[in-house]
N, CA, C and O of each residue as an XYZ file, in Angstrom:
560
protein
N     188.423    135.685     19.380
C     187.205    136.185     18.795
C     186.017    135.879     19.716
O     185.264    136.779     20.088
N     185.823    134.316     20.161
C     184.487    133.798     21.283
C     184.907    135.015     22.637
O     183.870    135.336     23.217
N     186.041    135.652     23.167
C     186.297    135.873     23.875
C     185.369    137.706     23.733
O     184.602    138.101     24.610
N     185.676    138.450     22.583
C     185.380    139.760     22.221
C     183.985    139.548     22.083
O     183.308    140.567     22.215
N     183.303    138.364     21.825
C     181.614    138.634     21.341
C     181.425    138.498     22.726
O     180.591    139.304     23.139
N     181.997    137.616     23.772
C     181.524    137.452     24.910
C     181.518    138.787     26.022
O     180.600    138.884     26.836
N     182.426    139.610     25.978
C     182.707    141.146     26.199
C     181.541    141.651     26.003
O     180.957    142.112     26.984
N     180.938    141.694     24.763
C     180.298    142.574     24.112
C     178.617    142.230     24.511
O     177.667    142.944     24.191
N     178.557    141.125     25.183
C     177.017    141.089     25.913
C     177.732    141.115     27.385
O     178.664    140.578     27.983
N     176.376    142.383     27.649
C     176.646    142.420     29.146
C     176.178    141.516     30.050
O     175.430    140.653     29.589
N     176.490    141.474     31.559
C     175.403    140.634     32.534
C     174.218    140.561     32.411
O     173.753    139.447     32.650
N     173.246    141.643     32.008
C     172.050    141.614     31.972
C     171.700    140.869     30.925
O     170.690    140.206     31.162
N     172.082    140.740     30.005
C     171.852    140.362     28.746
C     171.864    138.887     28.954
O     170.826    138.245     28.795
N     173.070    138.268     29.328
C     173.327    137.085     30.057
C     171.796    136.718     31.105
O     170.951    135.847     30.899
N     171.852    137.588     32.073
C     170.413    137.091     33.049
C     168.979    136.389     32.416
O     168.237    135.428     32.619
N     169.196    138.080     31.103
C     167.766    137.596     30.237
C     167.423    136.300     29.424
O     166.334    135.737     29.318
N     168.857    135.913     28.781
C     168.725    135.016     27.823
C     168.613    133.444     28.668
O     168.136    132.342     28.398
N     169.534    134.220     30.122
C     168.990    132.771     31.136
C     167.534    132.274     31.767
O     166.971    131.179     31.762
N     167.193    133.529     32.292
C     165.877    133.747     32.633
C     164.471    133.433     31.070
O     163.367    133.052     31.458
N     164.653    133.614     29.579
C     163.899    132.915     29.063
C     163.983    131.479     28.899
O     162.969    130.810     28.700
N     165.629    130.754     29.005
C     166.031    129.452     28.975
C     165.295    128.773     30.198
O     164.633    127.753     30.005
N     165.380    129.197     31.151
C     164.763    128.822     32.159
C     163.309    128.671     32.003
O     162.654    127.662     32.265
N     162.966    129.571     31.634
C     161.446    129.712     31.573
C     160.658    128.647     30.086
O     159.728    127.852     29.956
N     161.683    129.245     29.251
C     161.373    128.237     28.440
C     161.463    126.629     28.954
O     160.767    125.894     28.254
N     162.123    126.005     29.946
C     162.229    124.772     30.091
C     161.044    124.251     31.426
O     160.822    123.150     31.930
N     160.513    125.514     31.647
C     159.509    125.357     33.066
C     157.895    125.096     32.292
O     156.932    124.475     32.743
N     158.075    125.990     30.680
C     156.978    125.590     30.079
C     157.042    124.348     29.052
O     156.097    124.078     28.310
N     158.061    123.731     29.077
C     157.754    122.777     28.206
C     157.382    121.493     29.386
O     156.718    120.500     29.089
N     158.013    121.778     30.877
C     157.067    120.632     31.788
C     155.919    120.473     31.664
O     155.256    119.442     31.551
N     155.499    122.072     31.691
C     153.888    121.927     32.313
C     153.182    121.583     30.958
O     152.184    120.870     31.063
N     153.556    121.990     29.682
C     153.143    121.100     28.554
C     152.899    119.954     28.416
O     151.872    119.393     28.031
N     154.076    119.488     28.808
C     154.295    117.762     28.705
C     153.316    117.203     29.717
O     152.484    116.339     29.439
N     153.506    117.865     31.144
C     152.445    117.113     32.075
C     150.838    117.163     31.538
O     150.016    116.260     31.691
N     150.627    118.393     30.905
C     149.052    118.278     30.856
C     148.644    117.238     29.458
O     147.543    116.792     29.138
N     149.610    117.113     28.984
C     150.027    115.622     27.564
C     150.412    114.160     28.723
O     151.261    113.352     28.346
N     149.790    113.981     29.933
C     150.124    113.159     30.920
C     151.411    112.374     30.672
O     151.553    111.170     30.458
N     152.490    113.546     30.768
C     154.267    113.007     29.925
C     154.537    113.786     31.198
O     153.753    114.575     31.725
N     155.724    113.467     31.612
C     156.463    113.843     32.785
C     157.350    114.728     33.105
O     158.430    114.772     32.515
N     157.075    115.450     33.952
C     157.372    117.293     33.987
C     158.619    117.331     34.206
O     159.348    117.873     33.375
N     159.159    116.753     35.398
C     160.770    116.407     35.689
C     161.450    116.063     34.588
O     162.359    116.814     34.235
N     161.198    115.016     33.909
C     162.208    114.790     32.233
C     162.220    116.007     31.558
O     163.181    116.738     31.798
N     161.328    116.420     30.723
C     161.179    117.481     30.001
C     161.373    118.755     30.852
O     161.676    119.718     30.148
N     161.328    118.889     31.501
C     161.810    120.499     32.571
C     163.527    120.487     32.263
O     164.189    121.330     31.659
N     164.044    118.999     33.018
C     165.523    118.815     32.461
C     165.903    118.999     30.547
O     166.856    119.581     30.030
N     165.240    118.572     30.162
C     165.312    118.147     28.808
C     165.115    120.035     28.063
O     165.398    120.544     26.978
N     164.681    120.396     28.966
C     163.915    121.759     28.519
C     165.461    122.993     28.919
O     165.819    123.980     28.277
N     165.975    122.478     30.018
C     167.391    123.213     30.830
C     168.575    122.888     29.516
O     169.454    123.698     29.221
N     168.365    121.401     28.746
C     169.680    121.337     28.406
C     169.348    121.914     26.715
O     170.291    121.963     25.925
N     168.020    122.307     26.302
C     167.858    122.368     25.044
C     167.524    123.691     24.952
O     168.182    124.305     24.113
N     166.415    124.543     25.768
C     165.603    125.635     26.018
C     164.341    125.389     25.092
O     163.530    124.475     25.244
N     164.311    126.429     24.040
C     163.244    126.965     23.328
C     162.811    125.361     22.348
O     161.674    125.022     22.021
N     163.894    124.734     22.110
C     164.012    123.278     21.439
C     162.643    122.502     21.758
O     161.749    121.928     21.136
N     163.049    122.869     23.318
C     162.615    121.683     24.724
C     160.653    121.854     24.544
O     159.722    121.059     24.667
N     160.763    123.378     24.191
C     159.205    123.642     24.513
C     158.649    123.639     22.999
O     157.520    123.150     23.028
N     158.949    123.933     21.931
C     158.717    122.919     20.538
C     158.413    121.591     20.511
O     157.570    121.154     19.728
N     159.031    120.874     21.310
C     158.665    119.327     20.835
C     157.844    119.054     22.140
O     157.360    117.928     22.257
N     157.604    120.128     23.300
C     156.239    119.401     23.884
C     155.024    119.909     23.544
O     153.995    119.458     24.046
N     155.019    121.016     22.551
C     153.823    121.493     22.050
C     153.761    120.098     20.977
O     152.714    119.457     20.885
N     154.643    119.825     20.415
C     153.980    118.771     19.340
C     153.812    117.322     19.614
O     153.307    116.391     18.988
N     154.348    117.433     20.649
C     154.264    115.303     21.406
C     152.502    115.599     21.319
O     151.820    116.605     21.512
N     152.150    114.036     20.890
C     150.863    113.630     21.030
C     151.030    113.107     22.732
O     151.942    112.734     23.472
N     149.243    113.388     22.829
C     149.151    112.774     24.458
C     149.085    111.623     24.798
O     148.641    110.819     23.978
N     149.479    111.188     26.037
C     149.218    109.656     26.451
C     148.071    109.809     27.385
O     147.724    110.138     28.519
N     147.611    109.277     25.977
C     146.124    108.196     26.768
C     146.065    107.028     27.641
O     146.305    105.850     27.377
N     145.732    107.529     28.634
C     145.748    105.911     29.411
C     144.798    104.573     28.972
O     144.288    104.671     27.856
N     144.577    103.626     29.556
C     144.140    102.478     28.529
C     142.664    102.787     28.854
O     141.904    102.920     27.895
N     142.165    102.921     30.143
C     140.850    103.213     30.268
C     139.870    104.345     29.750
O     138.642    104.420     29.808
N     141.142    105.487     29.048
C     139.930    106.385     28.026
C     140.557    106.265     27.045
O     140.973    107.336     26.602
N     140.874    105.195     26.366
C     141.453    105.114     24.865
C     140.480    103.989     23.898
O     139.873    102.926     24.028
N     140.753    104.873     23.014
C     139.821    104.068     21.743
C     140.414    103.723     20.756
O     141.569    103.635     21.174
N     140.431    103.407     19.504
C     141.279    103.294     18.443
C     140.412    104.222     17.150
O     139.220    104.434     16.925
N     141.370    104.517     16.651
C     140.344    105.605     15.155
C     140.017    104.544     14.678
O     140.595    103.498     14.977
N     139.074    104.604     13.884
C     138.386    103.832     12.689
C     139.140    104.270     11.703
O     139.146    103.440     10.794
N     139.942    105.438     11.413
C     140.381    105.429     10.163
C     141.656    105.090     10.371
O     142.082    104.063      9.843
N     142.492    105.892     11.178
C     144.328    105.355     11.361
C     144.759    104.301     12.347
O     145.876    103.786     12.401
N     143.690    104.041     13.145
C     143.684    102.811     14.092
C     144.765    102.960     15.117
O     145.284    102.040     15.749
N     145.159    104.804     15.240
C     145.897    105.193     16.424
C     145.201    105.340     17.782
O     144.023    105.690     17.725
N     145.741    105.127     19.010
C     145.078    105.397     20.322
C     144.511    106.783     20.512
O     145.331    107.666     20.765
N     143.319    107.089     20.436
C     142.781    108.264     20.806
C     141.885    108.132     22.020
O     141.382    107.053     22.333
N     141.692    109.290     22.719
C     140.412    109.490     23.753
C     139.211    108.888     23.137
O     139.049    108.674     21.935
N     138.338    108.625     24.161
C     137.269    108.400     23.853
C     136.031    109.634     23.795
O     135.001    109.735     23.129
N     136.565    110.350     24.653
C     135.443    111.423     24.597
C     136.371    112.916     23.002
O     136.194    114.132     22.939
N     137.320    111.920     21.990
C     137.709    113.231     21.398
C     136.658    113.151     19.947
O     136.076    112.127     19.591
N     136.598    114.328     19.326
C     135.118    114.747     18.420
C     136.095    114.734     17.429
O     135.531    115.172     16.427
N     137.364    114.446     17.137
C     138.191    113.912     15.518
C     139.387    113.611     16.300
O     139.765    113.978     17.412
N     139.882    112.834     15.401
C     141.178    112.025     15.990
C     142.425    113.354     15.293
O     142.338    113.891     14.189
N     143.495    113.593     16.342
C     144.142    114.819     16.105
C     145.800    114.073     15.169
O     146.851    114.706     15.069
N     145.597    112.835     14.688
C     146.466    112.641     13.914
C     146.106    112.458     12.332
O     146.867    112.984     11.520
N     144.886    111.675     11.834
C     144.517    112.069     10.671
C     143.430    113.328     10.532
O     143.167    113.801      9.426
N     142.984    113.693     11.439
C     141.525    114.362     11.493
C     140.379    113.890     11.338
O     139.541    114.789     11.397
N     139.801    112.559     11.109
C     139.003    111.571     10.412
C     137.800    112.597     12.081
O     138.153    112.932     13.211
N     136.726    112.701     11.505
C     135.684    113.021     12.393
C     134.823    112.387     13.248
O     133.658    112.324     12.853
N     135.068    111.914     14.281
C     133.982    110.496     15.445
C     133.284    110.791     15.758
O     132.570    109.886     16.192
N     132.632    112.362     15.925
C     131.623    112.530     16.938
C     131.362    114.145     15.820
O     132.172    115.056     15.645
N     129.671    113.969     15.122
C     129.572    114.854     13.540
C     128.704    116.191     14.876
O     128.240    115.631     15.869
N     128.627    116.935     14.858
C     127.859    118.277     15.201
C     127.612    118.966     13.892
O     128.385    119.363     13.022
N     126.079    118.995     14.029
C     125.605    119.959     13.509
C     126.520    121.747     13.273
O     127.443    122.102     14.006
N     126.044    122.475     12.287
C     126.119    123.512     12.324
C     125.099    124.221     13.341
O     123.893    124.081     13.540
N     126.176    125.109     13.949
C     125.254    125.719     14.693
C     124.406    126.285     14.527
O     123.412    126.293     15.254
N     124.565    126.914     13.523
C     123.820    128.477     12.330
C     122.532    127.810     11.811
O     121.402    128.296     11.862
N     122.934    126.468     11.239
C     121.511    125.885     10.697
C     120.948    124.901     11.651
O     120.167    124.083     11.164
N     121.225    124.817     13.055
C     120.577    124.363     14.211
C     119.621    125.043     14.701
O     118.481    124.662     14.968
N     120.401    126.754     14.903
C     119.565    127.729     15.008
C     118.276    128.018     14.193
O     117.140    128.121     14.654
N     118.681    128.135     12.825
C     118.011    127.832     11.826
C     116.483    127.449     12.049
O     115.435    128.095     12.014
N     116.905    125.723     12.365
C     115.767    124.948     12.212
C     114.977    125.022     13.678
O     113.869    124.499     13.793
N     115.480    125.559     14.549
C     115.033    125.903     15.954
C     113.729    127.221     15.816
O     112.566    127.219     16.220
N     114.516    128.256     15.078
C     113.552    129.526     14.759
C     112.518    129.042     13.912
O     111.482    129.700     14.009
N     112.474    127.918     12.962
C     111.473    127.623     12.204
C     110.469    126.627     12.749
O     109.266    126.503     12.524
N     111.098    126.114     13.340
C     109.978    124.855     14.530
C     109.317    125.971     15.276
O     108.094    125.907     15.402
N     110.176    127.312     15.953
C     109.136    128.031     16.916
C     108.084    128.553     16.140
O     106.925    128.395     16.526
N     108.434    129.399     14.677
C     107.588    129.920     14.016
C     106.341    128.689     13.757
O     105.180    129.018     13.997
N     106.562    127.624     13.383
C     105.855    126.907     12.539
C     104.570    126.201     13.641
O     103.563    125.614     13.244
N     105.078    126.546     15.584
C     104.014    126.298     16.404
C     103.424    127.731     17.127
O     102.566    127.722     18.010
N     103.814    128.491     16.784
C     103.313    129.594     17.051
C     102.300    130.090     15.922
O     101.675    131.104     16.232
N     102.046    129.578     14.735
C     101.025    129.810     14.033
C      99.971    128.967     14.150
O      98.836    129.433     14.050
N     100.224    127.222     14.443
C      99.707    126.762     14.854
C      98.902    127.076     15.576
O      97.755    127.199     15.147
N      99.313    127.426     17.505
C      98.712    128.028     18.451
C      97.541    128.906     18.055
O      96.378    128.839     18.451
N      98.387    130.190     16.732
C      97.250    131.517     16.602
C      96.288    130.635     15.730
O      95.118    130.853     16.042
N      96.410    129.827     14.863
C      95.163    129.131     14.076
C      94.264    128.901     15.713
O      93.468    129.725     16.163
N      94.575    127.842     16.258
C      94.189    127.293     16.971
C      92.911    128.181     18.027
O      91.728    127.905     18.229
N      94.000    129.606     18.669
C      93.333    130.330     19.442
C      92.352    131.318     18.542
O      91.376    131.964     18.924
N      92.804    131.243     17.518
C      91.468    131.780     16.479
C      90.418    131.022     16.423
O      89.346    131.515     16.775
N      90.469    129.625     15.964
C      89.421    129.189     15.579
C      88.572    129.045     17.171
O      87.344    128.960     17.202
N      89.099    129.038     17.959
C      88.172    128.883     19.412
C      87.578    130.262     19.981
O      86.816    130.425     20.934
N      88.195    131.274     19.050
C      87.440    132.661     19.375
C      86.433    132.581     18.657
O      85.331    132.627     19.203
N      86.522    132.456     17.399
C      85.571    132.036     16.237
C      84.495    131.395     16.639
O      83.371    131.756     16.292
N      84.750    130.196     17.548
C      83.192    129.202     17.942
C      82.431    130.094     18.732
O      81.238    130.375     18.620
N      83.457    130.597     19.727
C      83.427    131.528     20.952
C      81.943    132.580     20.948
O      80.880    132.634     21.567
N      82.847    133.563     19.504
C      81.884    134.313     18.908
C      80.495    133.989     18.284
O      79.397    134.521     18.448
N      80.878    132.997     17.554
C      79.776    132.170     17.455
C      78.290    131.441     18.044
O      77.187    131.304     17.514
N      78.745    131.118     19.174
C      78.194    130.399     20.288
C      77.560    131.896     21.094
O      76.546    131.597     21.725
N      77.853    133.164     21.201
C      77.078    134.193     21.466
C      76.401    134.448     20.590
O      75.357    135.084     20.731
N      76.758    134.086     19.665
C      75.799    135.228     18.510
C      74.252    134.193     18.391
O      73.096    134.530     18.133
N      74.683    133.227     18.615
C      73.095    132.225     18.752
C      72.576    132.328     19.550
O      71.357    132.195     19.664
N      73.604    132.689     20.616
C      72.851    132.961     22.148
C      71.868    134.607     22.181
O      71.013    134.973     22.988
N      72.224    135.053     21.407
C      71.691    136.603     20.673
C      70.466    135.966     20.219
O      69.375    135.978     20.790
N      70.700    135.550     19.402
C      69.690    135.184     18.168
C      68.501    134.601     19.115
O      67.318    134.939     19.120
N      69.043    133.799     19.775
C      67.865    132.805     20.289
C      67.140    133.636     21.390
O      65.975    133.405     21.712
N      67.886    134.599     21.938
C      67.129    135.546     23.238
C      66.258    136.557     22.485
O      65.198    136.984     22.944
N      66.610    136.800     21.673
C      65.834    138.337     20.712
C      64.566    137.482     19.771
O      63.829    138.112     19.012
C-alpha cells in the first residue's frame, strides 16, 4: 500500500514538498537568530521537523542579554529594557498617549494662542488707531 501512494506522487511533487521543508527550516533559523537563539540548531532542528521547526521559533520568547534586561514589575520575567509592555503578561511599562487626543490637545493649544496673538495684535492696532486720532485732534 506505502509502496502505491508512493507511485502516485510524482518527482516534482517530491522536489516541492522538499523545497518547502527546506525552506521551511531556513526560516525558522533566521527566526530564531533575530530571537538572539541560534540559527545552526534550529535550521537542523527545522531539516528534521520542517513546518514544526518554524512554529516553535515564531513562538520562543527572546533572549535578552543581561545588559538590556529588566524584570516586569508585574510577572518578574526578563524583559528588554527599551520594551513599551512586557510580551508575556502584557502588563504596560512605558503608557503613550493616544495619538488622536494628543493631536487633539495640540490643535487646541494652537487655536487657544492664535487668538491670543489676534487679541493681542488687535488691541495694539486699537492704541495704534488711537494714538492718530489724537494726533488728528491735536493738529486740527
Amino acid at each position: 500500500m506505502l509502496q502505491t501512494i508512493l507511485q502516485l506522487i510524482d518527482t516534482r511533487t517530491w522536489l516541492t514538498i522538499g523545497a518547502v521543508w527546506v525552506l521551511c527550516a531556513i526560516m525558522a533559523g533566521v527566526t530564531a537568530n533575530d530571537k538572539n537563539r541560534r540559527f545552526w540548531v534550529w535550521f537542523f532542528f527545522g531539516l528534521l521537523t520542517g513546518p514544526y521547526a518554524l512554529y516553535r521559533a515564531i513562538r520562543v520568547h527572546e533572549v535578552v542579554p543581561a545588559h538590556l534586561a529588566q524584570k516586569c514589575p508585574n510577572c518578574q520575567k526578563t524583559i528588554r529594557k527599551t520594551a513599551r509592555e512586557c510580551p508575556f503578561c502584557g502588563h504596560v511599562l512605558i503608557w503613550e498617549p493616544d495619538p488622536v487626543a494628543k493631536a487633539g490637545r495640540q490643535a487646541a493649544a494652537a487655536v487657544f494662542l492664535l487668538r491670543k496673538a489676534a487679541r493681542k495684535s488687535t488691541a495694539a492696532v486699537k492704541a495704534e488707531q488711537a494714538k492718530l486720532k489724537e494726533k488728528r485732534k491735536g493738529s486740527a
